[in-house]
C-alpha positions, 0 to 999 in steps of 0.5 A: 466149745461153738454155741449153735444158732438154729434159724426153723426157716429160710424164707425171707426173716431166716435167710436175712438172720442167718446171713447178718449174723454169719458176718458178725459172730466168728466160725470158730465159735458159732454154727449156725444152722438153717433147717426148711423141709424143701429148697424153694425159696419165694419171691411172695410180691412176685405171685401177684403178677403172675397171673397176668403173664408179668413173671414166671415160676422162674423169676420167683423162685431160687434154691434157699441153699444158693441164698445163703452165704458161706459157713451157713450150713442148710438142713433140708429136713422137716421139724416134727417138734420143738423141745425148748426145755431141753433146747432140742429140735427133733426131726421127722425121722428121728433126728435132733439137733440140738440149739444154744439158740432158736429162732423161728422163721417158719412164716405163714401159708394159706390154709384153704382147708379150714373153708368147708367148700374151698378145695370142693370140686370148684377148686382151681376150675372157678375157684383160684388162689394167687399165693402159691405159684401153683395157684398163682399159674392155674389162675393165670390159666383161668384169666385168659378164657374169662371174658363176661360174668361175675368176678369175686376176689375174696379175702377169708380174714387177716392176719395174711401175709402181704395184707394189700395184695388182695387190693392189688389183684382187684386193681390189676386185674380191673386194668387187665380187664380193661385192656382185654376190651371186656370189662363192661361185660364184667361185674367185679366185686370185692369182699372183705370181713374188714369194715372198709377196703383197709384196716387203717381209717385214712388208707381204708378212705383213700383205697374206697375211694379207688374201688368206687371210682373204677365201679368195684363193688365192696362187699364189708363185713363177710365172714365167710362160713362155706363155699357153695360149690353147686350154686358157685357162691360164697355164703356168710355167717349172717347167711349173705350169698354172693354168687360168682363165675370166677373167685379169686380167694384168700384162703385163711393163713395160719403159722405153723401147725409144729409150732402148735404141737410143741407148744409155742404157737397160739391158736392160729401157730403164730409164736408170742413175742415181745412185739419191741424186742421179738423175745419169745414170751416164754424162752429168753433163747427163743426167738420168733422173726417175720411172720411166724411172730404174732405182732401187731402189724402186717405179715409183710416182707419190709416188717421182716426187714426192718425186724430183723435188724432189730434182732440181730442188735437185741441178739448180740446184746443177749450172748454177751450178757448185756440187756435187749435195749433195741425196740422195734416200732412195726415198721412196715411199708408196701407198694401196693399196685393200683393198675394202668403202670401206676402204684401208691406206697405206705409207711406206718407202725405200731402206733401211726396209720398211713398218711400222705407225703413223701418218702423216703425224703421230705419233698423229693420223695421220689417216692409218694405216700397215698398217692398214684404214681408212675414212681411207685409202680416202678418201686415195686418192680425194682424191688425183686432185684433189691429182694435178691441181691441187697436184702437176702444177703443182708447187705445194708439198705439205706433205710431207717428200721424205725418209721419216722414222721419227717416228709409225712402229713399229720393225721390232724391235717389230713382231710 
């Protein structure tokens, strides 16, 4: 009798799982399934170059349907709740199918709901998002007549996927400014809940330092209350006022609000796992992968890489009886845009903060870590073609799932 795989999700940790393990378990015995309630699946780093006329709706987006590979079978449905005690799913409508084993990919998306004021009469005149392609587009709109005045980007509080991109938009868009002549008639703030412009201390002084250098004021410690529409200003907890003419925002993200009613996710709808072995802390045939997984470490797509390879070894030691020995580290990497066709990249995990050097050799690099550099850039934007025909197929990708030191500074010598 076939077992069934059943992957909630087809972004960036479902439609890899689904592809990888399609190529190692047999059709005769396994179905395996990926369920999302519509067939578009994003390119996330792309959003952050829409606004400045680099990509269209186009270049980000694909069917999900088209990104899986044969004897994958696609449900276009949306999950009303998940059952695990009887190993169910049911669906909006009445359906439910049932699972051997789950994993859930539902990710996470931006709640600009849960800000009193965010989706108030300002929303998308002079209050913007990049993390959707609508927003993304209205924003681009919005830059184009924008020339003098006070420009806020604005970060509501992590976790969020892409945790640099906020950063990134403020140094692009400082460029773009630049670039247009206008920037002297613009002043450019940056506010964040956080203490400094990034969560780790060597990063977060290196990005200050950036920020300051090219003016971009920094707001620390804002937790944002409400958004004041008739004033047109941000308004914190301890009562801090920020006006603004044009607000690029980062509404909160949360999980999924069905991972809430079925009883899996925590507060914000994230699924807890075990952060080495990605087990849901509940089910031993429950899963959570990427960012519906509530890990210690950023909500990013090179986690879900590098996670996901850790599953699939962890998955096939649990079918066949064996005991789950691969542990993920909290890989992550991120280029992270910094204007003028330059980037910088960093590499750390659960227990090592960005530092400076090389990667992904000692010395050559090419790529360097915490620095500005002309590679970097170019990183990133080879990375959609890596995304859409290395990644997404789960074709291998010459890189260690677990972060190493080699080519890297220690903390100790860094100043």
């Amino acid at each position: 009798m076939k077992q069934t795989l059943l992957i909630l999700g087809g972004g960036t940790a479902g439609t890899m799982i689904a592809n990888t393990v399609r190529k190692r378990l047999p059709e005769v015995d396994w179905d395996i399934t990926v369920i999302d309630r519509d067939d578009v699946h994003l390119y996330q780093p792309g959003l952050l170059f829409m606004p400045f006329g680099r990509y269209t709706r186009d270049q980000v987006t694909r069917s999900r349907r088209s990104c899986l590979i044969e004897g994958v079978t696609f449900v276009l449905a949306e999950v009303e709740r998940i059952e695990p005690s009887s190993n169910e799913v049911r669906l909006v409508g009445g359906d439910v199918l049932d699972y051997d084993y789950l994993v859930v990919a539902t990710g996470t998306s931006s709640r600009p709901d849960q800000t009193p004021g965010m989706l108030g009469p300002q929303w998308r005149k002079s209050v913007f998002d990049f993390f959707t392609v609508d927003g993304a587009e209205a924003l681009a709109a919005a830059l184009t007549r924008f020339d003098h005045g006070r420009l806020v980007v604005h970060l509501t509080d992590m976790p969020i996927k892409c945790p640099v991109a906020p950063l990134e938009f403020t140094f692009l868009v400082d460029a773009w400014l630049r670039d247009k002549g206008c920037r002297e008639a613009v002043d450019l703030i940056y506010v964040t809940p956080l203490a400094g412009a990034f969560t780790k201390p060597i990063a977060s002084a290196q990005l200050g330092h950036m920020l300051e250098d090219r003016r971009i004021t920094v707001e620390p410690d804002f937790l944002v209350e409400r958004i004041d529409n008739e004033a047109k200003a941000l308004v914190s907890y301890d009562e801090r006022v920020i006006p603004f003419d044009l607000l690029v925002t980062i509404p909160l993200n949360m999980g999924s609000d069905m991972l809430m009613r079925s009883g899996l996710g925590n507060e914000l709808g994230y699924v807890p796992v075990d952060k080495h072995t990605l087990q849901s802390t509940q089910w031993p045939n429950v899963f959570a992968v990427g960012d519906a997984a509530d890990l210690p470490t950023s909500k990013a797509g090179s986690v879900a890489h590098f996670s996901v390879e850790i599953f699939v070894d962890n998955f096939l030691s649990l079918i066949e009886g064996k005991e789950l020995t691969a542990s993920f580290d909290g890989h992550a990497n991120c280029f992270i845009e910094s204007g003028d066709g330059k980037g910088l990249l960093i590499d750390f995990n659960y227990d090592t903060e960005p530092l400076p050097g090389s990667y992904p050799l000692p010395t050559i690099g090419p790529l360097k870590l915490l620095k500005e550099t002309r590679s970097n850039h170019l990183g990133k934007l080879a990375f959609r073609w890596v995304y859409w025909n290395v990644l997404l197929p789960g074709r291998p990708l010459p890189l260690p799932s677990h972060m190493s030191m080699v080519g890297k500074k220690p903390p100790a010598l860094v100043p």
